[in-house]
N, C-alpha and C positions, 0 to 999 in steps of 0.2 A: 504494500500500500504506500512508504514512503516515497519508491520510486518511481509510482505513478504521479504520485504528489508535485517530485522533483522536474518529471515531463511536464506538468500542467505549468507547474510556476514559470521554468523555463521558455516553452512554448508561448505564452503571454508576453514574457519580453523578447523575445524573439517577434513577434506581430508588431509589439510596439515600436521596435526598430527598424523593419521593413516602412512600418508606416511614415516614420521622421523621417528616413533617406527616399523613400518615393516621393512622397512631397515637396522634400527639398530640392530634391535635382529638377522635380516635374516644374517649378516654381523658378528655377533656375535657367531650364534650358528650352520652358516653352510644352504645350500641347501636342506639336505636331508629329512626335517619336516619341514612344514608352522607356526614353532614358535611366528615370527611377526603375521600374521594371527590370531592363537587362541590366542595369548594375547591382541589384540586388541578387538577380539569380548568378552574375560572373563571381560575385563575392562569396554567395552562401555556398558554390560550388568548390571555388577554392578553398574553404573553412572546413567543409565538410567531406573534401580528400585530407588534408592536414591533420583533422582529429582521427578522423578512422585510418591512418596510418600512424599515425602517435600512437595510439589507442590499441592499437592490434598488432605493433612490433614492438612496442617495450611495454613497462611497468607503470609508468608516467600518466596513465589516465586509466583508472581503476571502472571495469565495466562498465558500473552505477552512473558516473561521471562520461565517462563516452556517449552512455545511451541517453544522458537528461541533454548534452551538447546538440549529438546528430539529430534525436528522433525531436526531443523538447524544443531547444534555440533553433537552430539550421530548420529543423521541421516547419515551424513556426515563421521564420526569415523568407525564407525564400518562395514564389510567389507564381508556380508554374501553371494554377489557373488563370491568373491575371493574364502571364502572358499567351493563352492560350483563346483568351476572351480578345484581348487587344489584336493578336492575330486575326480572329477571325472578323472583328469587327472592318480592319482593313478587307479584309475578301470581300465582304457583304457592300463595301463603297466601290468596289470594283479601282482600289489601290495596291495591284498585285504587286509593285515594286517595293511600298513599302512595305506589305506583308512577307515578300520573299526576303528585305534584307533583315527585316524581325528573328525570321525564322533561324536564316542562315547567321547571323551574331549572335544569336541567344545558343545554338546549338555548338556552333565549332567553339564560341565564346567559350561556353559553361565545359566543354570538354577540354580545353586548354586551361582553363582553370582549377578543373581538376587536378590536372595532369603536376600543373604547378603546386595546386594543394598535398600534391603527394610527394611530389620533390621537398619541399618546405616540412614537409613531415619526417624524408629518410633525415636529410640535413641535420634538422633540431635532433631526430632519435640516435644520431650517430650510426647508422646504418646503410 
């Protein structure tokens, strides 16, 4: 029951923080691209290779703490209906340019970022 506890609380500030950095950026850089959006999933992606390789090659993040991080924070962060809504909403205006470069930055994005989150993860584990 704690650990569930520790998802929930987690998960909460993880929302709350998607929601400050979407807004911000959206506030920043304009309507016309879901900039909040892809930088929240390029970020929650690299965070969330980083911990599940901290997490699963050394000692340094104890299950409990992995699973409130991934499933709780990062769970709760990142925002793959939004951008699945903001996608489609570009189709449905008949803005396939910008739904393909949506598509295409949020994908290769989120997979380089991983990629990076698991490099930043051997690095720090000494691995």
């Amino acid at each position: 029951m704690a650990r569930f506890l520790w998802i929930c609380l987690a998960g909460a500030a993880g929302t709350g923080a998607r929601y400050l950095m979407s807004t911000w950026l959206s506030r920043v850089s304009g309507p016309a691209f879901p900039w909040g959006t892809l930088a929240v999933n390029l970020l929650g992606s690299c965070l969330l290779g980083l911990v599940m390789e901290v997490g699963l090659s050394t000692g340094l993040l104890p299950p409990t703490l992995r699973l409130t991080l991934a499933t709780g924070l990062l769970g709760g962060f990142t925002t793959y209906s939004s951008f699945n809504y903001e996608t489609l909403q570009y189709l449905r205006s008949d803005s396939w340019l910008l739904a393909s470069v949506n598509v295409g930055a949020t994908v290769l994005g989120c997979l380089a970022a991983g990629l990076l989150g698991i490099w930043a993860g051997r690095f720090l584990a000494g691995s």
